[in-house]
N, C-alpha and C positions, 0 to 999 in steps of 0.2 A: 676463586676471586669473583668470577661471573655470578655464582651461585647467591655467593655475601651480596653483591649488588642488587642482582634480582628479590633477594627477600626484604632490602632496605625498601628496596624503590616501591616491593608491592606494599609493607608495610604505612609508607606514603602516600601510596593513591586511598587504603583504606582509611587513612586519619583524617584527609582532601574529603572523600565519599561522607564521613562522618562527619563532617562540619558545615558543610552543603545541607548533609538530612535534617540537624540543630537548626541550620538557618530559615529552611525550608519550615520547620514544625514548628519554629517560634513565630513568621509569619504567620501560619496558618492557626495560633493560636488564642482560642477565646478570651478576652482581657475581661476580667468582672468589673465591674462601676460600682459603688459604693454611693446608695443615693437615700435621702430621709421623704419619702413621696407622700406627704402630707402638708409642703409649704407651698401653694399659692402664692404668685403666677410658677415660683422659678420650676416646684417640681407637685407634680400632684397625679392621685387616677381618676379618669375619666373615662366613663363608658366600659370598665373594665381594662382600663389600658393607663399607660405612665404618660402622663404628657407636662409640658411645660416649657420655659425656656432655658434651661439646663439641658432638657431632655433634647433638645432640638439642637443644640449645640455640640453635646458630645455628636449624636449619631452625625453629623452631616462632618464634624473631622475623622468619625471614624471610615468614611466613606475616602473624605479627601487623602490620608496619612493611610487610608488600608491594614486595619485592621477590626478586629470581629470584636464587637462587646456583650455581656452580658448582665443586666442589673440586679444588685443588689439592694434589698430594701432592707433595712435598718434605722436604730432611730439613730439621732443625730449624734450623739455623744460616744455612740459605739463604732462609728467611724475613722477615725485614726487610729484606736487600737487595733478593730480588724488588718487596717490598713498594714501597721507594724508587722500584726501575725501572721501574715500572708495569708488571709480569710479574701481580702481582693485584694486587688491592683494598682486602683487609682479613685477617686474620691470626683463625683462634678455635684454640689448641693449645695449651691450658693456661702461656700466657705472664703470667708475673709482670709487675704495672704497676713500673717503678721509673722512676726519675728519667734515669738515665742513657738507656734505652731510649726514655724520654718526650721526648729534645731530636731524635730522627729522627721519630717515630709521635706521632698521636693517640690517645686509648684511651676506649674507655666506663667507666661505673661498673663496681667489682669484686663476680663474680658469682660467686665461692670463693676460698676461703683455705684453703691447704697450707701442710705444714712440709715444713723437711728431714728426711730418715734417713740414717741411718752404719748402712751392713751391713759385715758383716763374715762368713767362711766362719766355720763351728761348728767349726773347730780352732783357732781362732786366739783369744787372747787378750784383744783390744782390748775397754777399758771406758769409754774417756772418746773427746773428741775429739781429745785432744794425744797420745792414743795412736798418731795417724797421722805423727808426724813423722818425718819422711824415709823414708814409706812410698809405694807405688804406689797411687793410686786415681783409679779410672774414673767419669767423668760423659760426661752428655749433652753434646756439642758445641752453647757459644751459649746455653748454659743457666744459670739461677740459681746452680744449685750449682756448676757450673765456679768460678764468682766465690769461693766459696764455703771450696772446697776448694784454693784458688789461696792463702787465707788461710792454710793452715797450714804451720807453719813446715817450709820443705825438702821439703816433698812433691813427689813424681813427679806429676801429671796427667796421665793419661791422658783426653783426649776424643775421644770415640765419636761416630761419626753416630748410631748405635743403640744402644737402652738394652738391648735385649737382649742385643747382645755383652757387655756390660759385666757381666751375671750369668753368660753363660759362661763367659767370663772369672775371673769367681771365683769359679764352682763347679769349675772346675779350676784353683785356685788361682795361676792366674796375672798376678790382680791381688791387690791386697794388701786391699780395700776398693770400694765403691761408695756415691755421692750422688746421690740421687734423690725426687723428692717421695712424700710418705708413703705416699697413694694407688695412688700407681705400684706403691711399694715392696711392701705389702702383697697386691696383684693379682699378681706374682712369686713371689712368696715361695711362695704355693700350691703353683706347680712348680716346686719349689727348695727341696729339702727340708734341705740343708745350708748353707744363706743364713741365717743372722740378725740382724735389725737390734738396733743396740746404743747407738744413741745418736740423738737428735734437738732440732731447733731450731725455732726461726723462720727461715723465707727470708729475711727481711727486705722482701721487696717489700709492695705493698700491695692485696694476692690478684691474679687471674685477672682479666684486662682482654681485648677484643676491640679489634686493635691496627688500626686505619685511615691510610691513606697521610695525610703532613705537611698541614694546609690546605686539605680539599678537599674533605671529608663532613661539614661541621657541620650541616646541616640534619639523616641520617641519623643521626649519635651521638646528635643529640638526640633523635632517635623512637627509639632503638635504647632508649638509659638511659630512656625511660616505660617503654618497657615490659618490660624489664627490673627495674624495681622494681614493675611490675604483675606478673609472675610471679612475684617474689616474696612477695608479698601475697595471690595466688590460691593458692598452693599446686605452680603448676608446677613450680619450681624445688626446693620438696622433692620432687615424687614422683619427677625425675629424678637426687636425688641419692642419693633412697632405691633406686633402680631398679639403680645401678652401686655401693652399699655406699656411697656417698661422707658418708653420712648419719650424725654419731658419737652 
């Protein structure tokens, strides 16, 4: 009978030992970030390095929630697929929360809110939004305003993996227009002196969310969202939006 006890109880310490180790190596383990580092201010490289206000955002919760990340560059559209495939983790690239998005992802609380802008080249005419109908205009591939821009009546879409082509594009007027969050828009425009926006909205979403695979991080969203409303309350959250202009 001792003997039966002794092999339950050892059997026990080693299932104890083994979930301790689990515990121990899921801390200790690398999370990928899923990021598209060519939108200005929120994600871009500079100097050889990822910076931005996305960029600055993850790292300083992964600092406060303790854990390791690693980024992911990708374009924007391949982003919640990876996500699903378990290619990463979790998604921080200025992604609008919406509904539709929210039946594949998880999302944290929303930690900015953009609009849209309607540019247009400084020869062209357009004053309203139904000025585009049955016009060319270039958005982000995957993105809010694709949705966006899909709404007006007979328009062309063009979707871009890159927001930059998309001002090439119509600063040699060979698009008719561009949709892009304001932020972005306004970081462009600087260099692009013949771009001007002319019209804007609400996205419709319900701001900026950090998008985590279906079912699998609730314990993390929920340290993510303290402290995310702890940086908001400290003051982090404005000095980085004051840091990239994002601050109105």
């Amino acid at each position: 009978m001792k003997k039966k006890l002794y092999v339950v109880l050892a059997l026990f310490s080693l299932l104890i030992l083994g979930a301790c180790s689990k515990q121990a190596s899921s801390q200790n383990e690398v999370l990928k970030v899923g990021i598209e580092a060519s939108y200005p201010p929120y994600e871009f490289m500079q100097d050889g390095k990822l910076s931005g206000f996305d960029v600055d955002v993850i790292e300083e919760l992964s600092k406060r929630a303790n854990f390791k990340i690693e980024f992911v560059n990708m374009s924007y559209d391949a982003l919640i697929p990876a996500l699903m495939g378990k290619k990463i983790d979790l998604i921080i690239s200025s992604m609008g929360i919406t509904s539709q998005r929210a039946q594949n992802v998880d999302f944290s609380i929303s930690y900015f809110k953009d609009k849209n802008v309607y540019l247009k080249h400084k020869d062209s005419g357009f004053l309203q939004k139904d000025d585009l109908k049955s016009k060319n205009i270039c958005v982000l591939l995957g993105s809010i305003q694709e949705n966006a821009a899909k709404q007006i009546l007979n328009a062309k879409v063009v979707a871009n993996e890159s927001m930059l082509n998309c001002f090439l594009s119509l600063d040699a007027k060979k698009t008719d227009a561009v949709v892009t969050d304001k932020a972005s828009a306004m970081n462009f425009l600087k260099q692009y002196p013949n771009i001007n926006a002319f019209y804007e909205e609400d996205d419709g979403s319900e701001g900026f969310g950090i998008a985590f695979r279906k079912n699998e991080f609730k314990d993390l969203i929920s340290k993510v969202n303290q402290h995310l409303e702890e940086m908001k309350k400290d003051g982090t959250l404005e000095k980085f939006l004051i840091k990239y202009d994002l601050k109105d």
